[in-house]
C-alpha positions in Angstrom: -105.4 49.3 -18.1 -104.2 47.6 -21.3 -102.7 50.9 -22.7 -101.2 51.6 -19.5 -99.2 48.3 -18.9 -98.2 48.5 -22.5 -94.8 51.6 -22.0 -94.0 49.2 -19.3 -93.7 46.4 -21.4 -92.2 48.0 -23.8 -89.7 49.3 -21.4 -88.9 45.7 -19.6 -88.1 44.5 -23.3 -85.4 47.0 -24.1 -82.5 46.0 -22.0 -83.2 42.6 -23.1 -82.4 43.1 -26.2 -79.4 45.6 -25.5 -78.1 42.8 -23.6 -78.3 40.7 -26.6 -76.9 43.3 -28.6 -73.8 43.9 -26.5 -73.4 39.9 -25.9 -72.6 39.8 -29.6 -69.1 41.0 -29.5 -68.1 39.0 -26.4 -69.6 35.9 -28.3 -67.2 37.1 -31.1 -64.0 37.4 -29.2 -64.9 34.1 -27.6 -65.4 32.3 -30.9 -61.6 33.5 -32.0 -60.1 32.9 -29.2 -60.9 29.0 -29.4 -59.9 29.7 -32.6 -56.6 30.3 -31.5 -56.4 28.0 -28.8 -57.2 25.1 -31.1 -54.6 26.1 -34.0 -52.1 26.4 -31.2 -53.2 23.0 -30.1 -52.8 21.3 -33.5 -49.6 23.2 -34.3 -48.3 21.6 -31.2 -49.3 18.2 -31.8 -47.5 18.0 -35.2 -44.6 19.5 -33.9 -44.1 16.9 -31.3 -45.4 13.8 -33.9 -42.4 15.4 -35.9 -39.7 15.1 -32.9 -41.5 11.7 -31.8 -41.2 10.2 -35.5 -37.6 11.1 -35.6 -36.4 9.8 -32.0 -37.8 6.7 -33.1 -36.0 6.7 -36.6 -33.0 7.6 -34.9 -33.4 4.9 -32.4 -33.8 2.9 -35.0 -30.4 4.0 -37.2 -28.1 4.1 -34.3 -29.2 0.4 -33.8 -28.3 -0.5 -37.1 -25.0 1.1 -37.1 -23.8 -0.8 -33.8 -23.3 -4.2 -32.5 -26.0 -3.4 -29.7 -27.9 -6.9 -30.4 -31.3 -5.1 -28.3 -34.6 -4.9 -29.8 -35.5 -1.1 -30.7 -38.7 -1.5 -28.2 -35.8 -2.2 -25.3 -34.2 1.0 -25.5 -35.0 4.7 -24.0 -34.7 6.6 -27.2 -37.6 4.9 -29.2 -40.0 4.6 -25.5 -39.3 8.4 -25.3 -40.3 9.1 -29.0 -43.4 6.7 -28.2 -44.5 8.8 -25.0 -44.4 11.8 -27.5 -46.1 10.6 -30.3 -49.3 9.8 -28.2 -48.9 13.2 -26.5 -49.3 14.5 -30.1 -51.8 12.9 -31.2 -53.6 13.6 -28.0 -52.9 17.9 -28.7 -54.4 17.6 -32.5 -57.6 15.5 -30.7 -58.1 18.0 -28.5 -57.8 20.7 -31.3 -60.5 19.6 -33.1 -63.0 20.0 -29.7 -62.5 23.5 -29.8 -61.6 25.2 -33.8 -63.8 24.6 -36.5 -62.6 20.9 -39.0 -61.9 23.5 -42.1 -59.3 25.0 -39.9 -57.4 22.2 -37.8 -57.0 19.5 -41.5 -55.1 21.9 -43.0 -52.6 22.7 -40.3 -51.3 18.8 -41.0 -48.5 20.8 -42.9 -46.7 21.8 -39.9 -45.4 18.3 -39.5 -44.2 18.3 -43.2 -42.2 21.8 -42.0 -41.0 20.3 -39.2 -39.4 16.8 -40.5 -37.9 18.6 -43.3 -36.0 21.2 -40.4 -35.1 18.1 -37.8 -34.6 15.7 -40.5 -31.5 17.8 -41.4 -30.5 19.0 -38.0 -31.6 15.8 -35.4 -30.8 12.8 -38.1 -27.6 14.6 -39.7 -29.0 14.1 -43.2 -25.0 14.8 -44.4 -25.1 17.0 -48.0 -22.4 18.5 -49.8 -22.0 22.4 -50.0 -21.9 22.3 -54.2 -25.5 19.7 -53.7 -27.0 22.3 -51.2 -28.9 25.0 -54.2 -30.0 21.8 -55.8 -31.4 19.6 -52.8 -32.0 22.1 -50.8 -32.9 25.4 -51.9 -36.6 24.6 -52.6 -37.3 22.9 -50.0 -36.2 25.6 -47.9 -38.5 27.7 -50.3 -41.7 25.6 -49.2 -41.1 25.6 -45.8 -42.0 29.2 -46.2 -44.4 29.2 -48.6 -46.2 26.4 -46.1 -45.7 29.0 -43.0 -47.3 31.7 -45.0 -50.0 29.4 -45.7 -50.7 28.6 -42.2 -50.9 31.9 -41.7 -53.6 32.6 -43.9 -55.5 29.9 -42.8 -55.4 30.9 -38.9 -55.8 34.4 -40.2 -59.1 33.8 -42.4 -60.1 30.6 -41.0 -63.9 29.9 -40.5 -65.4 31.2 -37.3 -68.4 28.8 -37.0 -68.5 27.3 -33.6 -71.5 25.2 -32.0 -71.6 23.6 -29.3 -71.1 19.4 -29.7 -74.2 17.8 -28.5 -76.1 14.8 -29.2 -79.0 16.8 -30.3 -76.7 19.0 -32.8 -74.7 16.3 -33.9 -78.1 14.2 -34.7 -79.5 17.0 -36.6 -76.4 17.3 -38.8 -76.1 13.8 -39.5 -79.5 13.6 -41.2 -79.4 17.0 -42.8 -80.1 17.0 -46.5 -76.2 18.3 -47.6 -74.3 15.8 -45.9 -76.5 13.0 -46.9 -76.1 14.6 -50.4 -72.2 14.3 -49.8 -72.5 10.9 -47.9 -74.3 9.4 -51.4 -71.5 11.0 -53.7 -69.0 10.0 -51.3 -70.6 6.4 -51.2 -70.5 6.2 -55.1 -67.1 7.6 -55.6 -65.6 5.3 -52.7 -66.9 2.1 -54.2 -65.9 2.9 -58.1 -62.1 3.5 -56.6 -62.1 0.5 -54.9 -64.0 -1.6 -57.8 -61.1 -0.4 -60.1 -58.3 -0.6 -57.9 -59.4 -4.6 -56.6 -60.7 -5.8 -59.8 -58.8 -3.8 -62.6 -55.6 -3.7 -60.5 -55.4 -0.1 -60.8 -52.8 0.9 -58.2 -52.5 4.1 -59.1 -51.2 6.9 -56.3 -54.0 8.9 -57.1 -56.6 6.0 -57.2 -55.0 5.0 -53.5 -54.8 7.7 -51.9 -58.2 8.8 -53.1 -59.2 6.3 -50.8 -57.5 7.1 -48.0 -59.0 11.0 -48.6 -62.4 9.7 -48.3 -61.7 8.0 -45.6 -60.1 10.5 -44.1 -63.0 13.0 -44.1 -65.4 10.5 -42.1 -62.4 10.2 -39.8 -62.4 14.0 -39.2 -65.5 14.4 -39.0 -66.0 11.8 -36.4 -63.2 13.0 -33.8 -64.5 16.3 -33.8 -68.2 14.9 -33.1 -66.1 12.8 -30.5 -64.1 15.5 -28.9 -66.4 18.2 -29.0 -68.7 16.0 -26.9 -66.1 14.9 -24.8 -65.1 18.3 -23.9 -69.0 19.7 -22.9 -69.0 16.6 -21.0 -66.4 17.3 -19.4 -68.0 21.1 -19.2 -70.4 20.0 -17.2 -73.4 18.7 -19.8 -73.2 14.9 -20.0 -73.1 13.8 -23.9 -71.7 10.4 -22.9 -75.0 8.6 -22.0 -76.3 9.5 -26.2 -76.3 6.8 -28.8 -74.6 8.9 -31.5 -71.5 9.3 -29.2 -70.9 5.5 -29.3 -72.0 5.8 -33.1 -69.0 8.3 -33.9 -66.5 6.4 -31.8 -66.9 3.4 -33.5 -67.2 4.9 -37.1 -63.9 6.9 -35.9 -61.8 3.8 -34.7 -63.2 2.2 -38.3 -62.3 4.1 -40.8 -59.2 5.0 -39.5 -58.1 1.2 -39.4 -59.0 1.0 -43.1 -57.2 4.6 -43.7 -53.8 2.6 -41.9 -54.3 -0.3 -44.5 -54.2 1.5 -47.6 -51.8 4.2 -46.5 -49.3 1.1 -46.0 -50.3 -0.3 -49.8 -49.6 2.8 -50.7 -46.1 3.2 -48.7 -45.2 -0.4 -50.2 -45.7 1.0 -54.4 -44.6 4.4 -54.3 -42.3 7.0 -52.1 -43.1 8.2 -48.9 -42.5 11.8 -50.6 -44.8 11.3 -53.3 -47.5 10.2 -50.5 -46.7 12.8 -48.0 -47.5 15.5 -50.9 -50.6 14.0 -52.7 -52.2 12.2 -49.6 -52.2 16.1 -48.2 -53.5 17.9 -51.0 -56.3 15.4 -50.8 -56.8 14.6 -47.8 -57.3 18.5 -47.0 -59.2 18.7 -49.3 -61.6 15.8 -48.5 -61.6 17.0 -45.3 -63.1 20.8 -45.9 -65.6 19.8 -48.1 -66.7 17.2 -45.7 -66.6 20.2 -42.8 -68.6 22.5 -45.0 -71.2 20.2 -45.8 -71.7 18.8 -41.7 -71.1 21.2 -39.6 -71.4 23.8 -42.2 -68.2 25.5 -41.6 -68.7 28.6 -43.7 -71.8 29.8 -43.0 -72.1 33.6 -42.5 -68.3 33.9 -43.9 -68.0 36.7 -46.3 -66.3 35.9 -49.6 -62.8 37.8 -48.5 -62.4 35.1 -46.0 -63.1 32.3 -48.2 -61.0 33.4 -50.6 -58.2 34.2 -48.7 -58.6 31.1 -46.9 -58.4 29.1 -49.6 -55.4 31.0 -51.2 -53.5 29.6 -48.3 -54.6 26.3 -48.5 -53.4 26.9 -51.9 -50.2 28.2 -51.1 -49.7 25.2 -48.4 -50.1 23.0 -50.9 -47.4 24.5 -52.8 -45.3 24.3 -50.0 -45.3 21.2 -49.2 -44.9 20.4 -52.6 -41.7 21.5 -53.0 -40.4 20.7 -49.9 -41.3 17.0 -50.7 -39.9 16.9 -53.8 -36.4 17.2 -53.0 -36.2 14.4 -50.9 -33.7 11.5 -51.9 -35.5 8.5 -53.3 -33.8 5.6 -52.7 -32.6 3.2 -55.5 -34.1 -0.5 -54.6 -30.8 -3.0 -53.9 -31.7 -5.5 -57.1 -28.3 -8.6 -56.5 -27.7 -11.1 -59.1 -25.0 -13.6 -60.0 -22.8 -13.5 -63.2 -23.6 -16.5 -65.2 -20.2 -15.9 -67.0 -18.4 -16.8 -63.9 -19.6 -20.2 -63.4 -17.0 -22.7 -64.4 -18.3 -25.4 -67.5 -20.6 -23.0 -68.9 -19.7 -21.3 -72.4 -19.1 -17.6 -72.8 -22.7 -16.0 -73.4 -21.2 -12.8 -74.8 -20.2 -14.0 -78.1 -22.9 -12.3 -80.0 -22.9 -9.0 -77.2 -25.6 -9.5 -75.4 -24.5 -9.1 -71.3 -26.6 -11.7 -69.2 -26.2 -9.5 -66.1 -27.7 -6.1 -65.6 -26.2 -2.6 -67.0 -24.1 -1.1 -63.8 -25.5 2.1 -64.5 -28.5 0.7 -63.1 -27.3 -1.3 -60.7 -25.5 -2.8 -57.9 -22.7 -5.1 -58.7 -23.1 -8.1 -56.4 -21.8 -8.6 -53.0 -22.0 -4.9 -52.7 -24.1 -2.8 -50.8 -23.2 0.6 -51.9 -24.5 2.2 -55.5 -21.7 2.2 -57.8 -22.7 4.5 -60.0 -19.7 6.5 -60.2 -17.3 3.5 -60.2 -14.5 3.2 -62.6 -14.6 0.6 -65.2 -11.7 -1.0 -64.1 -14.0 -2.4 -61.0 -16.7 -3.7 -63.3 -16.8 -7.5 -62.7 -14.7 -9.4 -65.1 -15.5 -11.5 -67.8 -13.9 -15.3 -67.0 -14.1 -17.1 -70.4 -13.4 -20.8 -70.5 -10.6 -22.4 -72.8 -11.5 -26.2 -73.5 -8.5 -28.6 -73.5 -7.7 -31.4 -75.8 -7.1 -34.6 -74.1 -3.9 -36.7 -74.9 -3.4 -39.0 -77.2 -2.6 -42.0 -74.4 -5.6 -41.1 -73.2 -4.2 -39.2 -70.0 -6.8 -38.1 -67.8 -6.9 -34.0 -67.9 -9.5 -31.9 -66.6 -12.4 -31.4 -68.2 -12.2 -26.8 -68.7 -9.3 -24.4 -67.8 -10.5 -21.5 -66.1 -7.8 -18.4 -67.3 -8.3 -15.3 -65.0 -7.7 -12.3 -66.6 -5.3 -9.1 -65.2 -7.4 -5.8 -64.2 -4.9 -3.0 -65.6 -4.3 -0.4 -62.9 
C-alpha cells in the first residue's frame, strides 16, 4: 500500500512546484513594475517641489518689486505654490512604499534639473548673450549628464522588494548589519558634532555630514512608514504594531534636527555649495543605510551594481556642474567715510584709506555693486583747512569745509 500511494504522491507534488516555477516570472514583472511606478512617483514629486519652490519665490519677488503692502501668506501665488509643495512631498512618500530606498534617494536630482530649467524660464533669471557659454553652458551640460544618470539608476536599480510588516521591519531592525551600521553611525555622528560644538568646526563638509546621517535614519524610517501604510491600506492592518509608532516618531525626529542644521548650514555658506555636497552625501548616506536594512542588493549581480552606481556617479557629476554656475551673491557690507565728518583731520596723510577698497565693495547709500564704476564716482575726499582767527579777536568759525570739483 505504501509503494502504491507513493507515484501518486509524487504526482500531486509536481504541479506544485510547476506552479511555483512559473509564479517566478510574474513575481518578476511585478517587482519592476513597482519599480517603475515608484521612480515615476518620486520623479513627480520633485518636479512639482521645483514649480512649488519657485511660485513661492516668485510670490515673494513680485512683492518686493511693488508697493503691494500684503504679507506674502495673503496672496494666491505663494497658497498655490504651498498646495503644490505638500502634493510633492506627498508623491516622493508614497514612492518610497513601493521602489526599493537605493533607488528613490538618488532620484533627489530631478529637482536640481528642474530649478535650474524654471529658474531661467519661470523667474526670468536675465543673462547676456556674450555671459551665456560662460554661465550657462555647463550647467546645461549637467542637466544632461544628471538625466543620463537617472537613467541608469531606474535602469539598473535594485529589484529587492518585501513586503512592509511589523514582523519584517522588527527583524531588520535587530539584524546584525544594521546594528553594525547603527554603532558606526552612532560614533561618527557624535565625533562631528563634538568637533563642530566644542572646536567650532563649521566646516560644509563637517555640517552637512550631519545632516547625511541624519538623513539616512530619515529614509529609512518613511519607507518603514509608508510601506506599512500602504499594506494597511492593502488590506493587512500594520497600524495596531509598536514599531509603526516607533518609526513615525524616529521619522518626524530626525528630520526636525536634519531642518536645524540644514539652516546653519544655509546661514555660512551658499545654497549652491549645499545643494551639491548635501546630495552627494546625503545619497550616499542613504544607500548604504538601504543596503545594510532592508538589504537592497541582495541577489543583484555585479553588472547592476556597477552600472548602478556609475550613474549615481554620473548624477553626482551633474549636479555638480549645474550648481556651480550659479551667481553667488556679494554680501551688502555699508559704512560711513570718516573723512567726511566736519572737525576731524584728514586720515590720508600717510595713504592709508579708512574706508574699504570699492573693488570690494559697496559705496554707501547705494544698493547696487559698483564694481564697474568710474573713478570719477568714487566718494570724495573733503579735507579741512583750519582758519586763523583775527587779531581783534573777531569770532570766526572754528574749520572751513572746501568741496572739491569732480571733473567730468
Amino acid at each position: 500500500m505504501e509503494r502504491g500511494n507513493s507515484p501518486n504522491l509524487q504526482l500531486q507534488q509536481l504541479p506544485l512546484a510547476t506552479a511555483a516555477v512559473s509564479a517566478q516570472p510574474h513575481t518578476d514583472s511585478f517587482s519592476y513594475k513597482e519599480n517603475l511606478i515608484g521612480a515615476l512617483l518620486a520623479i513627480f514629486g520633485h518636479l512639482v517641489i521645483s514649480i512649488a519652490l519657485n511660485l513661492q519665490k516668485y510670490s515673494h519677488v513680485r512683492l518686493a518689486g511693488s508697493k503691494d503692502p500684503r504679507a506674502y501668506f495673503k496672496t494666491k501665488t505663494w497658497w498655490c505654490g504651498l498646495f503644490l509643495l505638500v502634493l510633492g512631498e506627498l508623491g516622493v512618500f508614497s514612492s518610497y512604499a513601493f521602489a526599493p530606498l537605493s533607488l528613490i534617494v538618488p532620484l533627489s536630482a530631478v529637482s536640481v534639473i528642474a530649478s535650474a530649467i524654471i529658474g531661467i524660464i519661470f523667474i526670468k533669471e536675465k543673462w547676456k548673450p556674450k555671459d551665456f557659454l560662460r554661465r550657462y553652458v555647463l550647467s546645461f551640460v549637467g542637466c544632461g549628464l544628471a538625466i543620463v544618470g537617472t537613467y541608469l539608476l531606474i535602469t539598473f536599480g535594485p529589484n529587492s522588494h518585501e513586503k512592509m510588516t511589523g514582523e519584517n521591519i522588527t527583524r531588520h531592525l535587530v539584524s546584525w548589519p544594521f546594528l553594525l551600521y547603527m554603532l558606526v553611525e552612532i560614533i561618527m555622528f557624535c565625533l562631528l558634532l563634538y568637533f563642530y560644538k566644542e572646536k567650532n568646526a563649521n566646516y560644509i563638509v563637517v555640517i552637512l555630514l550631519l545632516v547625511a546621517l541624519l538623513g539616512s535614519m530619515t529614509a529609512v524610517t518613511v519607507k518603514a512608514v509608508a510601506g506599512m501604510i500602504l499594506v494597511s491600506i492593502q488590506g493587512n492592518l500594520q497600524l495596531d504594531y509598536p514599531i509603526f509608532y516607533i518609526m513615525l516618531v524616529c521619522m518626524i525626529a530626525t528630520a526636525i534636527f536634519q531642518a536645524t542644521f540644514l539652516a546653519q548650514a544655509s546661514q555660512l555658506y551658499d545654497s549652491s555649495q549645499i545643494a551639491s555636497v548635501g546630495y552627494i552625501l546625503s545619497t550616499t548616506a542613504a544607500i548604504t543605510a538601504g543596503a545594510t536594512f532592508y538589504l537592497d542588493f541582495t541577489g543583484e549581480d555585479v553588472l547592476h551594481i556597477c552600472m548602478f552606481a556609475l550613474g549615481c556617479l554620473i548624477a553626482f557629476l551633474g549636479v555638480f556642474l549645474i550648481t556651480r554656475n550659479r551667481k553667488k551673491s556679494v554680501p551688502f557690507e555699508p559704512y560711513i567715510s570718516m573723512d567726511a565728518m566736519p572737525g576731524m583731520q584728514n586720515m590720508h596723510d600717510k595713504g592709508t584709506a579708512v574706508q574699504p577698497d570699492l573693488k570690494a565693495s559697496f559705496s554707501y547709500g547705494a544698493l547696487e555693486n559698483n564694481d564697474n564704476m568710474p573713478e570719477i564716482y568714487t566718494p570724495a575726499t573733503l579735507p579741512i583747512v583750519q582758519e586763523q582767527h583775527g587779531p581783534k579777536g573777531a569770532s570766526a568759525p572754528p574749520y572751513r569745509v572746501l568741496e572739491h570739483s569732480k571733473k567730468e
